[in-house]
C-alpha positions as CSV (number, residue, x, y, z in Angstrom):
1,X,23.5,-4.6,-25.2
2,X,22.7,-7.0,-22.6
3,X,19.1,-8.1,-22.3
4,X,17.3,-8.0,-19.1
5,X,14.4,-10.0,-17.7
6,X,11.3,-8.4,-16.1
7,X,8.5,-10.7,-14.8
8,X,5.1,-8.6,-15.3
9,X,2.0,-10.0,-13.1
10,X,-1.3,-8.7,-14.5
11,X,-4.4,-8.7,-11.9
12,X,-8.1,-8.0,-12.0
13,X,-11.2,-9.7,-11.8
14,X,-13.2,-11.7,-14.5
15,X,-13.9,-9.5,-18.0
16,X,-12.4,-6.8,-17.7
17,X,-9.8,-7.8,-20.4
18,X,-6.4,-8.7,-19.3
19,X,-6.0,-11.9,-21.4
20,X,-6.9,-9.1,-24.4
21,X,-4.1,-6.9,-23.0
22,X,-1.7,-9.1,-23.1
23,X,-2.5,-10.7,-26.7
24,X,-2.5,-6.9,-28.2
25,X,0.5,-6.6,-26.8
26,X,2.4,-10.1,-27.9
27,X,1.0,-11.0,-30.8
28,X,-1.1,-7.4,-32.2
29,X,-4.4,-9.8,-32.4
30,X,-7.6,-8.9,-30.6
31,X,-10.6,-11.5,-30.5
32,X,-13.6,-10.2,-29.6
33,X,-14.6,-13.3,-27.4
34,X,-12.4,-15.6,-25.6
35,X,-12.7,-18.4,-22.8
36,X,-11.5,-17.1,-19.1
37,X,-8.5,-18.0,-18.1
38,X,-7.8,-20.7,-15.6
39,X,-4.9,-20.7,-13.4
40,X,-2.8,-17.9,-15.5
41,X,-1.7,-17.9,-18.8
42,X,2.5,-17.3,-20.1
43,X,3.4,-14.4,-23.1
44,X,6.7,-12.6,-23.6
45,X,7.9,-10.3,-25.8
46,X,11.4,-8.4,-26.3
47,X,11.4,-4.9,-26.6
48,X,13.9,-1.8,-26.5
49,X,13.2,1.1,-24.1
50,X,14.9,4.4,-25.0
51,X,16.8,5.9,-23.3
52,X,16.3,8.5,-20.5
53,X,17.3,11.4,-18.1
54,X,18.7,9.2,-15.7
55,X,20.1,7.1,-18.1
56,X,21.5,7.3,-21.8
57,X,21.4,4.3,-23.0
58,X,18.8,2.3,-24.7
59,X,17.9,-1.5,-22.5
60,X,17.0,-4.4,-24.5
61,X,14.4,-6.2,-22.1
62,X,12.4,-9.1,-22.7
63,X,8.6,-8.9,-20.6
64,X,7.0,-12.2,-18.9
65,X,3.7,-11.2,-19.1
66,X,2.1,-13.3,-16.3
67,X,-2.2,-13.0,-17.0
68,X,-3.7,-14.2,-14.0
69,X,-7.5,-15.6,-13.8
70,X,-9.6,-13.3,-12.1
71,X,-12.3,-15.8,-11.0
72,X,-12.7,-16.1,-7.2
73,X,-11.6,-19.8,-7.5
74,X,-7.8,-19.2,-9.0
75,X,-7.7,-16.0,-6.7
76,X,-5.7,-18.5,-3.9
77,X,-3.0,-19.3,-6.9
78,X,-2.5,-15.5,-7.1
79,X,0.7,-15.4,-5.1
80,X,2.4,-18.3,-7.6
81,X,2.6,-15.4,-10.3
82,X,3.5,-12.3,-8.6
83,X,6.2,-14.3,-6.2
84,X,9.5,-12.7,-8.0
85,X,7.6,-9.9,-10.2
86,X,9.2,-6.4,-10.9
87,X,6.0,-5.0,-12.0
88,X,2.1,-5.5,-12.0
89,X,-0.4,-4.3,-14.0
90,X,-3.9,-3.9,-12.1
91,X,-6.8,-3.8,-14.4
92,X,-10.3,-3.2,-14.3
93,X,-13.0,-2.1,-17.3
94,X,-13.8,1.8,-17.1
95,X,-17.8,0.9,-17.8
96,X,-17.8,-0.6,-14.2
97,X,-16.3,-0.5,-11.2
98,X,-12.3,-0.4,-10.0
99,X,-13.4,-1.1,-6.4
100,X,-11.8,-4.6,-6.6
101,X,-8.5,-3.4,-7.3
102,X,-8.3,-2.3,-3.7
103,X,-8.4,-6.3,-2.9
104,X,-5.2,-7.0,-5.2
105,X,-3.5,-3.4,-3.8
106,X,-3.9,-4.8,-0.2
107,X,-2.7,-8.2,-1.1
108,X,0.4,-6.8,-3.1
109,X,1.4,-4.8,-0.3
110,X,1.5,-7.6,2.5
111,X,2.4,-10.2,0.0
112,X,4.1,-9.2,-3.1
113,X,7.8,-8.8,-3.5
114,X,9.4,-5.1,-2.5
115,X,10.0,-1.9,-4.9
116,X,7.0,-3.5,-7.4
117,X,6.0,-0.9,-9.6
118,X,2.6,-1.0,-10.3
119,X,0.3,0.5,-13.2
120,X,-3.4,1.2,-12.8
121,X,-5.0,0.4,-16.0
122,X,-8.6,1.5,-17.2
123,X,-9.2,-0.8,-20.2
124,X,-11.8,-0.9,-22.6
125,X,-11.3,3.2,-23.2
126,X,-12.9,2.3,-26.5
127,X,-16.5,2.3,-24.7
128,X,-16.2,6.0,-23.5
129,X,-19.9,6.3,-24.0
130,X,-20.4,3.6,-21.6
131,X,-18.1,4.6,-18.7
132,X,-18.4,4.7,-14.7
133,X,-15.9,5.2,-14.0
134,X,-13.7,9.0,-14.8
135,X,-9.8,9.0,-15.3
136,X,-10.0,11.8,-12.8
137,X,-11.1,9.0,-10.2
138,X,-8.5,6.6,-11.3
139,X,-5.6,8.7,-11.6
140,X,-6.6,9.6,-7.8
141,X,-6.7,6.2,-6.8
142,X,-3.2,5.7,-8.7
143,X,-1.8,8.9,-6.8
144,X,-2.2,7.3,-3.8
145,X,-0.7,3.9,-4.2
146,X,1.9,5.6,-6.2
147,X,1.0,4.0,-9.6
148,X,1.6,4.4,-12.9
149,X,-2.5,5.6,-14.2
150,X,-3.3,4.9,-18.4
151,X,-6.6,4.3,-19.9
152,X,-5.9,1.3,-22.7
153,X,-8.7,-0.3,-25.1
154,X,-7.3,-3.8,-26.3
155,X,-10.1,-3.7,-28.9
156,X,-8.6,-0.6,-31.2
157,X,-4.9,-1.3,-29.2
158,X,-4.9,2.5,-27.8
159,X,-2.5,3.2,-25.5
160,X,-1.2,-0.8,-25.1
161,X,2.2,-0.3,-26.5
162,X,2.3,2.8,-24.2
163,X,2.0,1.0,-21.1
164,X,3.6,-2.0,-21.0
165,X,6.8,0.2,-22.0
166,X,6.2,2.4,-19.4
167,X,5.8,0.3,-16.8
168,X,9.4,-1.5,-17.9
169,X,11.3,1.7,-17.6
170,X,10.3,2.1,-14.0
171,X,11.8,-1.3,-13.1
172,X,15.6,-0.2,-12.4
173,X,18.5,-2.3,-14.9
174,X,19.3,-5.4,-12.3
175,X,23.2,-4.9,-10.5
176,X,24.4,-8.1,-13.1
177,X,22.8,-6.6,-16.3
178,X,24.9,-3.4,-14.9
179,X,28.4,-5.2,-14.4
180,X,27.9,-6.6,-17.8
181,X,27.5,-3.3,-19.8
182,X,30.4,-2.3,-17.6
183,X,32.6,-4.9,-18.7
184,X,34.0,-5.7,-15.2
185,X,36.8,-8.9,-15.4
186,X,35.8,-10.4,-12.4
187,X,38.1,-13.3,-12.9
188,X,41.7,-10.7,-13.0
189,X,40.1,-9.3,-9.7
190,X,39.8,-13.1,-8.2
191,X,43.5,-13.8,-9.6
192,X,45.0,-10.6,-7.6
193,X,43.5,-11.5,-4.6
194,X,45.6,-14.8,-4.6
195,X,47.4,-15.5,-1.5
196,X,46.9,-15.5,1.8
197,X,46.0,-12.8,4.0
């Protein structure tokens, strides 16, 4: 089985818990308190997706998670991360606002590469008590960028696993990754075509 790449970029402003995301999702650790990130931050982790309708076989794929800083000083270095991505993870904290997102949506559409798939995630679903914002509102909001909508909570790992798997099976297997499960001899084909025309 031949292993494809997939660059991730996740997006969102200050707190609302994408370094947590990605460390629940690498390394299965939450930590209740950690120091923003500056510039972005580098994870990866292999993982098998099962197969599907459209395709039977099970893809080995290892995820770059990319966490960006959400700080209005590193928003400028944005565009160093999600230059290549496949995917994108937007994130905001369901006991606030996802207004912001609209910012990163906008960007991503004049800037970002083509065909990114994107996921609209609500973290922190673990403070349902405290929220202000309702999935109803966020799966509308996904609906209409044509998103990927899950509610996550780093802090009890809801959901986590979930996403991040999801949002690799809609990045398509790469044309290479296809000619190798296909076994295609691309060197007999260049030995035929020997000669002049």
């Amino acid at each position: 089985m031949a292993e494809q790449s997939i660059k991730i970029c996740i997006l969102g402003e200050s707190g609302v818990g994408k370094s947590s995301l990605a460390l629940r999702f690498v390394s299965d650790e939450f930590k209740a308190y950690t120091e923003s990130t500056i510039g972005a931050s580098f994870m990866s982790k292999q993982v098998t997706l099962p197969s599907t309708e459209n395709d039977e076989r099970e893809r080995l794929v290892s995820l770059k998670l990319w966490d960006t800083a959400g700080q209005e000083k590193y928003r400028s270095l944005a565009p160093m991360y999600y230059r290549g991505s496949d995917a994108a993870v937007l994130v905001y904290d369901i006991t606030k606002t996802f207004e912001e997102l609209r910012g990163w949506v906008y960007e991503l559409k004049n800037n970002g590469p083509p065909g990114l798939a994107l996921v609209v995630c609500g973290n922190k679903s673990d403070l349902k008590e405290d929220r202000l914002v309702g999935p109803l509102k966020g799966e509308d909001y996904a609906r209409t960028i044509g998103a990927l909508y899950i509610e996550c909570s780093a802090k009890t790992a809801h959901n986590v696993d979930k996403m991040f798997s999801e949002i690799a099976s809609r990045v398509p297997p790469k044309m290479d990754d296809c000619l190798l499960e296909e076994n295609v001899d691309l060197g007999k084909r260049k030995n035929e075509s020997s000669g002049c025309c």
